[in-house]
C-alpha positions, 0 to 999 in steps of 0.5 A: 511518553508511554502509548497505551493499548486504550490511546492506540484503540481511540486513534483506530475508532477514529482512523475507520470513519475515513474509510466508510464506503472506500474502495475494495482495493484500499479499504479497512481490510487492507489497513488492517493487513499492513498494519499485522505486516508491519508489527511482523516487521516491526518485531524483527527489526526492533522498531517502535511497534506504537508508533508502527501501529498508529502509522499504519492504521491511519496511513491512507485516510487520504486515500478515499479522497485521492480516488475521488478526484482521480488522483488530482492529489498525493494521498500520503501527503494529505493524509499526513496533514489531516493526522497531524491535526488529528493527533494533537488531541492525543497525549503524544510527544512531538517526535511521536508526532513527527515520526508518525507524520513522517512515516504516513508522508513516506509510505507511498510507491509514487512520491517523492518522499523517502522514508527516513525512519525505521518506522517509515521503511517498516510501513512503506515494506508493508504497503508495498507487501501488501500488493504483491503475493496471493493477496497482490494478485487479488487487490490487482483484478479489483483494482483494474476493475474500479479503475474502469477497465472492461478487459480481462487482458488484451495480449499487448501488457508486455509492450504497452508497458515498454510505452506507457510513460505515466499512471493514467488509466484508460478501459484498456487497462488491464490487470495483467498490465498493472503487473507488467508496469508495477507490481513485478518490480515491488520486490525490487522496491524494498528496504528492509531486511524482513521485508526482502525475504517476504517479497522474495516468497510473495514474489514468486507466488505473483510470477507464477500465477501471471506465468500460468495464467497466460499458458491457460490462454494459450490452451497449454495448460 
């Protein structure tokens, strides 16, 4: 069935009460920054843009709980379930639904979902953009912060993260550490042709940013 603007601005009203009080890191700001990078995508790759635009502006109402417990669940998969149910008093067929589903169950960096869809690859470029660049650098200090870390940088990211064997957080948990285990190899993560020229432009951005930031410790600069 055709999806109108009025059903896409119903779902939108209702994917924001998921998002009361969340986190700065992964807030409505940050569903609505994946949701434009994915229609840029979408466009480019000629992918359906409704069903991008739902997946997006519900793919992490799972998350607010995940950060809740610590991580004891797999957002993606929870949010998959809970828009299941929630899309079935909208007049959507079942392969929407299940492209929908799908592309919310597939859009994490962490599980082991892999996205089939060009809908689903479209959304998981745009989460994962999403954390890299300007914009990545800035999500990487708060995210240290509410993870509970009380250092700017320890001068040990480069080999603890050589060490580090999981994605538990302790207080020495830096942001300079995040980039170090992760958000340096994003770039490396994409799947889309859009979505690789996009990360090669916020990638560099990130890597000098990190690259000077240590020369401003080091008083070179």
């Amino acid at each position: 069935m055709k999806i109108t603007k009025e059903l896409i601005e119903k779902i939108e009203k209702e994917a924001k009460t998921y998002f009361v009080n969340a986190s700065g890191c992964h807030d409505w700001s940050h569903v609505d920054r994946v949701k434009k990078l994915a229609l840029r995508i979408g466009k480019q790759e000629k992918a359906d843009l409704q069903i991008i635009e739902i997946a997006a502006l519900l793919h992490d109402i799972g998350r607010k709980e995940e950060m809740k417990t610590k991580g004891l669940f797999c957002h993606a998969e929870a949010g998959a379930k809970t828009a299941r149910k929630l899309l079935k008093k909208y007049s959507l067929t079942t392969d929407q639904v299940e492209n929908i589903v799908h592309c919310i169950e597939a859009h994490r960096y962490r599980n082991a979902h892999i996205p089939n869809t060009i809908e689903a690859k479209i959304l998981y470029d745009a989460d994962k953009l999403d954390s890299i660049g300007a914009i990545g650098v800035a999500r990487d200090f708060l995210f240290a912060g509410n993870a509970g870390s009380n250092c700017l940088y320890t001068g040990n990211e480069k080999r603890l993260a050589k060490e580090k064997k999981d994605y538990s957080y302790t207080k020495e948990d830096s942001a300079l550490l995040e980039y170090e285990i992760k958000l340096k190899h994003v770039k490396d993560k994409i799947v889309t042709k859009t979505g690789k020229k996009i990360a090669k432009q916020r990638h560099e951005y990130m890597k000098k940013f990190f690259e000077r930031f240590w020369k401003e410790v080091k008083g070179e600069l």
